[in-house]
C-alpha positions as CSV (number, residue, x, y, z in Angstrom):
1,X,-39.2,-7.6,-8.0
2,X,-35.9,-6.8,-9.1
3,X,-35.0,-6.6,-12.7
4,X,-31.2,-6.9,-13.5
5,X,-30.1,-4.8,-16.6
6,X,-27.0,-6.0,-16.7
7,X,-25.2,-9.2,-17.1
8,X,-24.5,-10.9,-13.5
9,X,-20.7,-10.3,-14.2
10,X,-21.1,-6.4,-15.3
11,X,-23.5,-6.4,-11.9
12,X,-20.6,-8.0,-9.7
13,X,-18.5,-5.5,-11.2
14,X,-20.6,-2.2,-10.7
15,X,-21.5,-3.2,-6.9
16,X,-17.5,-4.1,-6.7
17,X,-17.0,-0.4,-7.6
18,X,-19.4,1.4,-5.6
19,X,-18.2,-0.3,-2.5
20,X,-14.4,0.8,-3.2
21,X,-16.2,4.6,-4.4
22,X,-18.0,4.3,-0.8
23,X,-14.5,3.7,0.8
24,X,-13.4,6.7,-1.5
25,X,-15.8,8.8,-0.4
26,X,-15.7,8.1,3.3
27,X,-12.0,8.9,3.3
28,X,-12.1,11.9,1.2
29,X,-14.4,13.3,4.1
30,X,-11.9,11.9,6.8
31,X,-8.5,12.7,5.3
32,X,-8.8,15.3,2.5
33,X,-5.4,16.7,2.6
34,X,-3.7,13.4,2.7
35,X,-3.8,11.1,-0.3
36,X,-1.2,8.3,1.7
37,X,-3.7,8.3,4.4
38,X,-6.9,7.7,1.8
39,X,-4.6,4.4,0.6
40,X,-3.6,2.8,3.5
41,X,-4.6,-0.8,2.9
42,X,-5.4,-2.4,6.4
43,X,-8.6,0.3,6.9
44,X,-9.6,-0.5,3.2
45,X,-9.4,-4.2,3.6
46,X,-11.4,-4.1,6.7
47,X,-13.9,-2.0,5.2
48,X,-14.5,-4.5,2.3
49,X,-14.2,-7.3,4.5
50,X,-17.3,-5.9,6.6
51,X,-19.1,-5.3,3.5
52,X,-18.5,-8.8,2.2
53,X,-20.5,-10.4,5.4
54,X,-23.4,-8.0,5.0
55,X,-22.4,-5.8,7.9
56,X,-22.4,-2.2,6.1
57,X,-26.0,-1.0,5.0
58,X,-27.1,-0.7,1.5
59,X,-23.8,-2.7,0.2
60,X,-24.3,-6.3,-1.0
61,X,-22.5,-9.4,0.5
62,X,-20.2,-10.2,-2.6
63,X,-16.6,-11.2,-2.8
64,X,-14.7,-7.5,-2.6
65,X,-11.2,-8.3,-1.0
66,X,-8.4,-11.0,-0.6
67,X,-7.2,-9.9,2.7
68,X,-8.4,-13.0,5.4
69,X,-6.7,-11.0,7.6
70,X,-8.0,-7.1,8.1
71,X,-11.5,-9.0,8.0
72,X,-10.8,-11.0,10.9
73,X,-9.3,-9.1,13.1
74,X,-12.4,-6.4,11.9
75,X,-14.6,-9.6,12.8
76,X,-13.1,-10.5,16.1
77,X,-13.5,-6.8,17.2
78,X,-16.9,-6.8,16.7
């Protein structure tokens, strides 16, 4: 049973975060020196793209990024 304490839109908007705070985290660990590398948005997109079609464990399918793109060519290569 799952009991939302929250408003749908507050929930969209605290699973929208943690994704991007995975990405955060995930980089941090990868590239802790380099802030530029941490932004890059081609590696970000993909990774929100992936999470949008329910590919990355423990993160919802929602709507996270507007790149059609990054998530294809992420798509394709799987």
């Amino acid at each position: 049973m799952i009991i939302l304490l929250f408003r749908p839109t507050r929930l969209l908007a605290i699973v929208l975060h943690l994704s991007i705070e995975a990405w955060s985290n995930a980089t941090q660990g990868v590239f802790p020196e380099s802030v530029s590398n941490r932004e890059i948005g081609c590696p970000k997109s993909v990774f929100l793209g992936l999470a949008e079609e329910g590919l990355l464990k423990y993160i919802p399918t929602k709507n996270y990024t507007r790149s059609k793109d990054n998530k294809r060519y992420a798509l394709d290569a799987i």
